[in-house]
C-alpha positions in Angstrom: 4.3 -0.4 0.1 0.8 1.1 1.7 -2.3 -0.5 0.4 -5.7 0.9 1.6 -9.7 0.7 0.8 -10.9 4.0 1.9 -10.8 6.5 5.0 -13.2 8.9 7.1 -13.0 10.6 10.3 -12.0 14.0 11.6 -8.4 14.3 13.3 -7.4 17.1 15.7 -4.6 19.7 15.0 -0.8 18.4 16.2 1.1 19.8 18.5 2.9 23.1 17.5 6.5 21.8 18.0 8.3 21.7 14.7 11.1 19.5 15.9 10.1 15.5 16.5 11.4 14.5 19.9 11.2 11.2 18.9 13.1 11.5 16.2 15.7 14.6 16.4 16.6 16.8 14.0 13.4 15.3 11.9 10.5 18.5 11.4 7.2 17.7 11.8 6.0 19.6 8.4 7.1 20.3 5.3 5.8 23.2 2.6 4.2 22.4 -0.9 2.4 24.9 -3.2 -0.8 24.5 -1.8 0.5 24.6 2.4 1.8 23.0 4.7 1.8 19.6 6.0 2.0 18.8 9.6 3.2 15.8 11.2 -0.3 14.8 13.3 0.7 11.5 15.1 2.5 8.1 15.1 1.5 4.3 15.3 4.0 2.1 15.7 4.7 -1.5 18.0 5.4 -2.4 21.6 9.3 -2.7 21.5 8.7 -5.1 24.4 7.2 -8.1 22.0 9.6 -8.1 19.7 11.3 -11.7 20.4 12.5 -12.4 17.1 14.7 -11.1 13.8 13.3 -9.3 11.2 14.0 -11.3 8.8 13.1 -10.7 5.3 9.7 -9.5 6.5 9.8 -5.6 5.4 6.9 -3.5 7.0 4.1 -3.1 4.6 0.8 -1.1 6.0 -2.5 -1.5 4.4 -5.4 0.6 5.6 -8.9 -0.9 6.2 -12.4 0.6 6.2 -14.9 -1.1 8.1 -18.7 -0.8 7.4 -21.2 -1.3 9.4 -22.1 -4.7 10.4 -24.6 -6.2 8.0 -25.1 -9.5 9.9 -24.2 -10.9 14.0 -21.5 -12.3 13.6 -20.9 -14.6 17.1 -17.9 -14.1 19.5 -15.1 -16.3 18.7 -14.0 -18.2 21.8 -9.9 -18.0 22.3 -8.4 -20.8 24.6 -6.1 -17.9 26.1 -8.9 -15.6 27.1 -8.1 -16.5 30.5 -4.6 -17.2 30.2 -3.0 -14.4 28.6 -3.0 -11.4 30.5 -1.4 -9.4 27.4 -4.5 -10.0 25.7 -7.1 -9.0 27.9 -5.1 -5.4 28.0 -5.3 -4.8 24.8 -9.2 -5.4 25.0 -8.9 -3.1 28.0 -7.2 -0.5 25.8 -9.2 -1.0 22.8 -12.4 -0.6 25.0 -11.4 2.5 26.8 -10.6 0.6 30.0 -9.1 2.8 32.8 -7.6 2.0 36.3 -10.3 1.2 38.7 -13.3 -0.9 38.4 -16.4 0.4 36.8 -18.4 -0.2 33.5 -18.2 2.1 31.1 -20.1 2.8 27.7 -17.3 4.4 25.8 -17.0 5.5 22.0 -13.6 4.9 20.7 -11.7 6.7 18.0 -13.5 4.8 14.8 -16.6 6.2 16.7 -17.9 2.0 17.7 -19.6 1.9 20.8 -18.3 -0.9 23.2 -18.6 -1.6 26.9 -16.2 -2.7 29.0 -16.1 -3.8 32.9 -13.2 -4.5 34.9 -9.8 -3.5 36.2 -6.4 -3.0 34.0 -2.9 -2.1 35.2 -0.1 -2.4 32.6 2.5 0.0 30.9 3.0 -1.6 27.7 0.8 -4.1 25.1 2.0 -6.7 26.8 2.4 -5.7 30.0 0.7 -7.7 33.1 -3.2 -6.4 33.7 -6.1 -7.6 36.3 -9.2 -7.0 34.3 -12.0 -9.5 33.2 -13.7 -8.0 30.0 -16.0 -9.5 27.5 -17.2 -7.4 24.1 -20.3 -7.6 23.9 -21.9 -9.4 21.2 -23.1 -6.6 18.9 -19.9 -4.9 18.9 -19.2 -4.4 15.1 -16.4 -2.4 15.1 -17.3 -0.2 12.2 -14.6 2.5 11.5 -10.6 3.0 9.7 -8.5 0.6 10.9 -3.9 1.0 10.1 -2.3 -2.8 9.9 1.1 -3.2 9.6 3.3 -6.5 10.1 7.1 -6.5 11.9 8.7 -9.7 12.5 6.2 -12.4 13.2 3.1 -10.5 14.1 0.7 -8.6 12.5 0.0 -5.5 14.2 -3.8 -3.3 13.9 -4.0 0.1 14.9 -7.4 2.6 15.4 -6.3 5.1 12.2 -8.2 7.8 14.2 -6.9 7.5 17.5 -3.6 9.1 18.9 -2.6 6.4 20.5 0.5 5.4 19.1 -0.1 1.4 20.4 -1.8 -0.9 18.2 -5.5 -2.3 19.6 -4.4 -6.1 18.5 -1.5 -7.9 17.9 -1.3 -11.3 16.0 1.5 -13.7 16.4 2.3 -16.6 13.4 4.5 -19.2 15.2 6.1 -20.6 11.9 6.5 -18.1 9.3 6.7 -14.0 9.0 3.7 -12.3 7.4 5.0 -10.1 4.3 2.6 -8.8 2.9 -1.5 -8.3 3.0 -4.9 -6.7 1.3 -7.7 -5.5 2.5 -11.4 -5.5 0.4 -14.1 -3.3 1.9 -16.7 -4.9 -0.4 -15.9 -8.4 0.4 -19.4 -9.8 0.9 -19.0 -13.2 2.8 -16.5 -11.3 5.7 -13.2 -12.6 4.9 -12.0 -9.4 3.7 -7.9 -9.7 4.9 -5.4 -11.7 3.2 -2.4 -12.5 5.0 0.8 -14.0 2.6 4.2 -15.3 4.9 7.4 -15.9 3.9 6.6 -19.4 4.2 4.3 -19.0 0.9 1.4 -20.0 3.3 -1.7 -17.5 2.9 -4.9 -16.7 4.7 -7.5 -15.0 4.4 -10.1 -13.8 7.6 -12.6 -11.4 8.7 -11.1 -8.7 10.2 -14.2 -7.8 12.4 -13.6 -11.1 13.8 -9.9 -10.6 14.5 -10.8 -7.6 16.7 -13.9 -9.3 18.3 -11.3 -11.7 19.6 -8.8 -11.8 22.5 -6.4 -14.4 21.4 -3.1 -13.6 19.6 -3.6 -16.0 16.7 -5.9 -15.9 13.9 -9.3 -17.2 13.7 -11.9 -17.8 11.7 -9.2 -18.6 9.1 -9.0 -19.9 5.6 -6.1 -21.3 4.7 -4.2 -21.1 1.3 -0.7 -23.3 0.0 -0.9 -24.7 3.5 2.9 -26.5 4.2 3.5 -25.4 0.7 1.4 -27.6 -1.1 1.2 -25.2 -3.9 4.3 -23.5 -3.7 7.6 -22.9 -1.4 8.7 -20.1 -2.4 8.0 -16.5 0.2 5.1 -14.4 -0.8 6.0 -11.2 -2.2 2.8 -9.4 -2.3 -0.7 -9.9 -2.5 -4.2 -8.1 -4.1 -7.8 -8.4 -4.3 -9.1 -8.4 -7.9 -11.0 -5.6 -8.2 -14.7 -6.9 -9.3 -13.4 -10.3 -9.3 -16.3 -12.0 -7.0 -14.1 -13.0 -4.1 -10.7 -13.6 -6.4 -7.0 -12.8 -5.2 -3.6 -12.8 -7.0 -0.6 -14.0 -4.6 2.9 -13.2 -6.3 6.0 -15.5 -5.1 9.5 -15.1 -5.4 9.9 -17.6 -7.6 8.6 -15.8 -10.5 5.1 -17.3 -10.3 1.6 -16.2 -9.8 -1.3 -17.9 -8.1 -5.1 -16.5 -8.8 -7.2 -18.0 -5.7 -10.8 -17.6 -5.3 -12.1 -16.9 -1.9 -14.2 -19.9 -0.3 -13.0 -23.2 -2.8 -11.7 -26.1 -0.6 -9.3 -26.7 -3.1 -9.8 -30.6 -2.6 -9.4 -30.8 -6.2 -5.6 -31.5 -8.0 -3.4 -28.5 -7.2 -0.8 -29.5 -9.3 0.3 -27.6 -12.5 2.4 -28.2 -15.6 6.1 -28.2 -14.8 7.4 -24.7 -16.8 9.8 -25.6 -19.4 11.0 -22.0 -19.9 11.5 -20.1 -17.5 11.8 -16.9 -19.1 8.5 -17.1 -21.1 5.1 -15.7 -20.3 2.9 -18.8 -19.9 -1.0 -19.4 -17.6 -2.0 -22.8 -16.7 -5.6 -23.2 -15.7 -6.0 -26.1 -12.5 -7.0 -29.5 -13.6 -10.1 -29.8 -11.7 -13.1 -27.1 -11.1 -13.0 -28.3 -7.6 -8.9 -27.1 -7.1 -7.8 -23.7 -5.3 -5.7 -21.7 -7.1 -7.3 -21.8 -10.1 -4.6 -20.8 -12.2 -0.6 -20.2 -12.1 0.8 -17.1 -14.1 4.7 -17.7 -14.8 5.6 -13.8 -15.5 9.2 -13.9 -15.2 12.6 -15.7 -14.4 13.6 -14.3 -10.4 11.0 -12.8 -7.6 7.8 -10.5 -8.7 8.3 -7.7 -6.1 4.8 -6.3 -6.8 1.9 -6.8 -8.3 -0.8 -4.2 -8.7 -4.5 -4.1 -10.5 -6.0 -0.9 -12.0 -9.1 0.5 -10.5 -11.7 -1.3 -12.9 -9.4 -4.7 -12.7 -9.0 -4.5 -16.5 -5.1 -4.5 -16.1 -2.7 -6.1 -13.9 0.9 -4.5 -13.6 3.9 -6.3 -12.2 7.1 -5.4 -11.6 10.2 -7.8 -10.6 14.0 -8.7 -9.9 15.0 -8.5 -13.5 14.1 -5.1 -14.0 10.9 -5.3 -16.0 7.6 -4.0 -15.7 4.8 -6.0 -17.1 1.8 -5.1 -18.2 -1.2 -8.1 -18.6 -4.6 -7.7 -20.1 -6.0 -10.0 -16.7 -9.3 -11.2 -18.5 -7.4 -12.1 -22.0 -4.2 -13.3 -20.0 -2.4 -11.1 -22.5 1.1 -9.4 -22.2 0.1 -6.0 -23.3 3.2 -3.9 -22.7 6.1 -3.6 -20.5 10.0 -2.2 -20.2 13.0 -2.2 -18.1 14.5 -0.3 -15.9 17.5 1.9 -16.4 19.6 -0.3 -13.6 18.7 -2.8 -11.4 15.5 -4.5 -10.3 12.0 -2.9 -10.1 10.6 -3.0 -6.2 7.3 -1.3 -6.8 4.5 0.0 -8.7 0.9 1.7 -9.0 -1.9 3.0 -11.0 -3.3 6.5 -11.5 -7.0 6.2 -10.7 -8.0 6.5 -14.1 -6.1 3.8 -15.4 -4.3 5.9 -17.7 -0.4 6.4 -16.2 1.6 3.6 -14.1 4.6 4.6 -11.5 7.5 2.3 -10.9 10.4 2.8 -8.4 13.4 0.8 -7.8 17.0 0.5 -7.8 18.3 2.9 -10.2 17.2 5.7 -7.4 14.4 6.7 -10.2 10.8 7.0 -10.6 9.7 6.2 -13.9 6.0 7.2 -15.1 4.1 4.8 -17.7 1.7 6.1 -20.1 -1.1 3.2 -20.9 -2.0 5.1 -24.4 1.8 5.4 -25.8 3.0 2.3 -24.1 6.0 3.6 -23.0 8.0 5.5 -20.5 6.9 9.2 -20.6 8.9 10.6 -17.7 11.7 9.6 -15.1 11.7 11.4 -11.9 15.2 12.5 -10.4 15.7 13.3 -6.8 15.7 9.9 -4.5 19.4 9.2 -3.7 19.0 5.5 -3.2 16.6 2.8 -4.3 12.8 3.7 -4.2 10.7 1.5 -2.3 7.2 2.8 -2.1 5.4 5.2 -5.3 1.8 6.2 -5.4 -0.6 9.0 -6.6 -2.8 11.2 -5.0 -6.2 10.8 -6.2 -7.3 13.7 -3.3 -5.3 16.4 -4.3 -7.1 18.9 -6.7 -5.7 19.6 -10.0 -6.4 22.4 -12.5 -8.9 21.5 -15.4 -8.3 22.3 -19.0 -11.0 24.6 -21.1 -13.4 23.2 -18.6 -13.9 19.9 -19.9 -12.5 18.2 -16.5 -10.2 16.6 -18.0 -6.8 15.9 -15.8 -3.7 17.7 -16.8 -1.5 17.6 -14.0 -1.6 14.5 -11.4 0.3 14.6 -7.8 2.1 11.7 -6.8 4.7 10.8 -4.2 7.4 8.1 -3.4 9.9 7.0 -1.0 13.0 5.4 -0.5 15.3 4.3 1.1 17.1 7.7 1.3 14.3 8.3 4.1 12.9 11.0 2.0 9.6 11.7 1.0 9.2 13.2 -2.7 6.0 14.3 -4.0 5.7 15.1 -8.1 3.7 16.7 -10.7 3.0 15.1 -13.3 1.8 18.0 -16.3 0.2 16.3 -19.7 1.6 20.0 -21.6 4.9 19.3 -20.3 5.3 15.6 -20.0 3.0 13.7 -22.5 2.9 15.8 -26.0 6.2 14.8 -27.4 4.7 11.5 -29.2 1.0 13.4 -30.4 3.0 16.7 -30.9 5.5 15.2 -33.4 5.6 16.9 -36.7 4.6 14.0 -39.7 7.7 11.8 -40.0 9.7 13.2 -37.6 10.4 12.4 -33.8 10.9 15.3 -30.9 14.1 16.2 -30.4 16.2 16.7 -26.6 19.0 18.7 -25.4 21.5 16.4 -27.3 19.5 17.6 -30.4 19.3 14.3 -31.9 16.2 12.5 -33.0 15.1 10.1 -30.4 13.6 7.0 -31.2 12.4 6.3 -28.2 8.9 8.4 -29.4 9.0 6.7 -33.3 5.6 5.1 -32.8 3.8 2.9 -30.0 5.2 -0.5 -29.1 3.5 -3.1 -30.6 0.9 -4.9 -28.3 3.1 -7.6 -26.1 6.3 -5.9 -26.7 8.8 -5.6 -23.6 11.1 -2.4 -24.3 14.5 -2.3 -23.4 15.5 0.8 -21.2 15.4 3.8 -23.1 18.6 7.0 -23.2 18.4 9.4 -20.1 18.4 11.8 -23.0 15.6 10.5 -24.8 13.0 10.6 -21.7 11.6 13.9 -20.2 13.0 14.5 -16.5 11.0 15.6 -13.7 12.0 17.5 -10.5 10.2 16.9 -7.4 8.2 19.7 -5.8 8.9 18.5 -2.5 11.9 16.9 -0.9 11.2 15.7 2.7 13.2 13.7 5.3 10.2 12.1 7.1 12.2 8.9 9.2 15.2 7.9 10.1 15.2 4.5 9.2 15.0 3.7 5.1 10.8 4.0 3.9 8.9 1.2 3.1 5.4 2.6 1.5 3.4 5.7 1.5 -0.1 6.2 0.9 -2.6 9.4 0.8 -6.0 9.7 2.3 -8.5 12.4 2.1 -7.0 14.0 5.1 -3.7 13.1 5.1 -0.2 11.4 3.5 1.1 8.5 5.6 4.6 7.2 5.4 6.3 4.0 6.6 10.1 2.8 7.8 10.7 -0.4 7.7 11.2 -0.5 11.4 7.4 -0.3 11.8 6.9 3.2 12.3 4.3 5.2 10.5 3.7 8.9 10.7 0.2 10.7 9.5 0.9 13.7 8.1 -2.2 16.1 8.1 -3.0 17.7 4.8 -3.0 22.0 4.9 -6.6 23.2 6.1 -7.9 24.9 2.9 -8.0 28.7 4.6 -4.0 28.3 4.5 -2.5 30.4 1.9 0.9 28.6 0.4 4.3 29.4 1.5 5.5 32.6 0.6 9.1 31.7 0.4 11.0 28.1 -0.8 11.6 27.0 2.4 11.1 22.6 1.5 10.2 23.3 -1.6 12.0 21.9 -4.8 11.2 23.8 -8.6 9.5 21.7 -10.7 11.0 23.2 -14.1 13.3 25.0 -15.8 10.2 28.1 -16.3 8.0 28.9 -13.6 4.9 26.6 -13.3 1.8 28.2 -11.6 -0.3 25.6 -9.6 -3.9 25.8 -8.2 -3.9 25.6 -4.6 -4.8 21.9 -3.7 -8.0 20.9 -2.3 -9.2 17.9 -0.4 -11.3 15.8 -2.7 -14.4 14.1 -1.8 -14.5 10.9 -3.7 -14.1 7.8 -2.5 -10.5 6.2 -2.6 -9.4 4.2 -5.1 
């Protein structure tokens, strides 16, 4: 899974090769209706510092916007600063160092000016280096930032450099980081949570992460510390959206934790033991003074994601026992939900308007969620092994109807372990009539030509569905089928400028969107029909508004 707050900055065009040398027989574009995509560069990790197994930590890559810097905020002095020679490289790097000495005033990719003074030598992150640097202390670091965790360290890339080497690496000595958030709009500057696979948690500034030359974190709060809360590994991790400084962490035990940002939690942490486990039940802390606040049980086995709609009305889950659940998070109300086809649900997300929900998981499909029916409205078909990353594209451009604005057709991708990239449109005419078009009395009918009851009438508030008939659900091809990696996909998000995709090896590729003075393909190289009749699409645009 990709998380991300928002993006800016112009790229350059990539190199006109069309095969990757880094990873033969791999293109570096695919076609969709609206042009071409080009592979525009790589980030990825130092092979060199990678000292320990995997684990169960699976790359996950949120993207971070920085602002400007509202307030100083005061160097953070490391006791390795003059130990660690790794460190002071990737200050070197991250400053625009060079070989020779000299000071130089240098703007770096995120466009933050910085000045540097010394002498580097090195070949890798953490390669050996001779220079003494210092930032200086109104560096602010404003600009896009890519992080991404492997093993036990938490990598952070510039999004709009080329360099394919992250600017900071930070190690955990105990436990694996799994999974993490970023809020733009935090306002004390803890605006990163970190969850391990130790079920610890912390949250920190990242400004104050990259103001610092140490490999640990600083500046830290820290959540569930030696399990106080809970044992069981973090599974993934959100800001609530207009919560005040509040965070959900979901655990593989089946449990949620709400947190809020800045509590000591000195108060009583413990909860009510759960005396069924397979029943939707909140518990509220015992004292004002305790951090969480409250534990949501939502299901028997691990929630493998959790995800908030735009306005934070909704919270979606889905986990190992196939379910999605849908909560009302104010009310602490199941509102709707369903399982799978086969197998366990890995992820999920929200359409910007809060109106459609994608899961994807081990049945190889992608199922779309309509909010209004309460029920599946589409499966996607195309992935040929479990699906591990879904989102939409809230960029691309789709046609309006009768000039209302009104959306009729969404774009939105996932990825799998297949190593393929998919994206999908979504068409209301096509996809979401059969309930509202259904004559008095009567359901729609399918190929088999039997009455489906699947599109009776919309599930009763707090009603978990089982899986409905493959025949009873409209299918949906995808418009593009794309081998992007090698190694099995881990997340996928989309920027104003570009789609960016993740192995679970730690690789991510940014793939540039088509410049809008390229006309679409003329023949079906890459591209996939979306329907049985021919469906004519708008060329896509790059949007302008912010991301969601």
């Amino acid at each position: 899974m990709i998380n991300s707050s928002n993006t800016n900055g112009g790229m350059s065009s990539p190199s006109s090769s069309s095969v990757n040398p880094r990873s033969p027989g791999l293109k570096t574009y695919f076609k969709t209706p609206e042009g071409r995509y080009k592979l525009h560069y790589e980030k990825t990790h130092p092979s060199s510092l990678l000292q320990y197994p995997h684990g169960k930590s699976v790359t996950q890559v949120t993207l971070a916007y920085l602002k400007e810097k509202q307030a100083q905020l005061a160097p953070t002095p490391s006791s390795s600063m003059s130990a660690s020679s790794g460190v002071r490289f990737t200050a070197a790097r991250f400053l625009g160092g060079g070989n020779g000495g000299r000071t130089l005033s240098f703007v770096g990719g995120n466009g933050a000016s910085k000045s540097f003074t010394g002498t580097s030598r090195s070949s890798s992150l953490g390669g050996l280096s001779n220079c003494n640097s210092m930032l200086t202390s109104n560096y602010d670091g404003k600009g896009t930032y890519l992080i991404f965790n492997l093993g036990d360290t938490i990598y952070i890339s510039d999004f709009n450099s080329q360099d394919k080497d992250p600017i900071k690496a930070i190690h955990f000595s105990n436990s694996n980081p799994v999974c993490h958030a970023f809020d733009a709009e935090a306002k004390d500057g803890h605006d990163l949570l970190i969850g391990l696979n130790s079920g610890d948690v912390y949250s920190v500034s990242l400004r104050q992460q990259l103001q610092d030359f140490g490999k640990k974190l600083v500046g830290a709060q820290h959540y569930n510390k030696d399990g106080s809360v809970s044992t069981s590994r973090c599974t993934s991790i959100a800001w609530i959206p207009q919560g005040d400084g509040a965070f959900a962490v979901a655990h593989s035990d089946g449990n949620l934790y709400v947190y809020e940002k800045g509590k000591d939690g000195t108060g009583d942490s413990s909860f009510p033991v759960i005396k069924d486990q397979t029943q939707f039940t909140v518990a509220h802390a015992r004292s004002s003074k305790s951090n969480p606040v409250a534990r949501w049980h939502i299901c028997q086995g691990s929630i493998n994601s959790i995800a908030f709609s735009s306005d934070g009305t909704y919270l979606a889950t889905v986990g190992r026992d196939g379910y999605l659940r849908v909560f009302d998070y104010s009310k602490e109300q199941l509102i709707c939900g369903g399982k799978s086809y086969y197998g366990a649900l890995l992820c999920c997300a929200w359409s910007w308007d809060g109106k459609y929900i994608l899961t994807g998981g081990e049945d190889d499909l992608v199922q779309v969620w309509s909010m209004e029916d309460r029920k599946v409205v589409a499966w996607g078909e195309g992935h040929s092994s479990w699906v591990s990353g879904v989102a939409f594209d809230s960029y691309w451009s789709s046609p309006s109807s009768d000039g209302t604005g009104e959306t009729v057709m969404y774009r939105f991708g996932s990825v799998g372990q297949d190593t393929q990239l998919l994206l999908w449109d979504l068409s209301m005419e096509e996809i979401v009539v059969p309930l509202r078009r259904c004559p008095p009395g009567g359901s729609p009918t399918f190929g088999s030509g039997s009455q489906s009851s699947h599109w009776d009438s919309i599930s009763p508030v707090g009603t978990l569905q089982p899986a409905p008939s493959m025949q009873d659900v409209p299918k949906l091809s995808p418009v593009v089928a794309h081998r992007v990696h090698s190694e099995p996909l881990s997340g996928l998000n989309f920027t104003q400028e570009s789609i960016l995709t993740a192995c679970r090896e730690g690789h991510v590729k940014i793939w540039m969107r088509p410049r809008s003075s390229e006309s679409p393909p003329s023949n079906s190289e890459g591209l996939l029909s979306t329907s049985s009749k021919e469906k004519l699409l708008m060329p896509g645009k790059v949007g302008g508004s912010s991301f969601k």
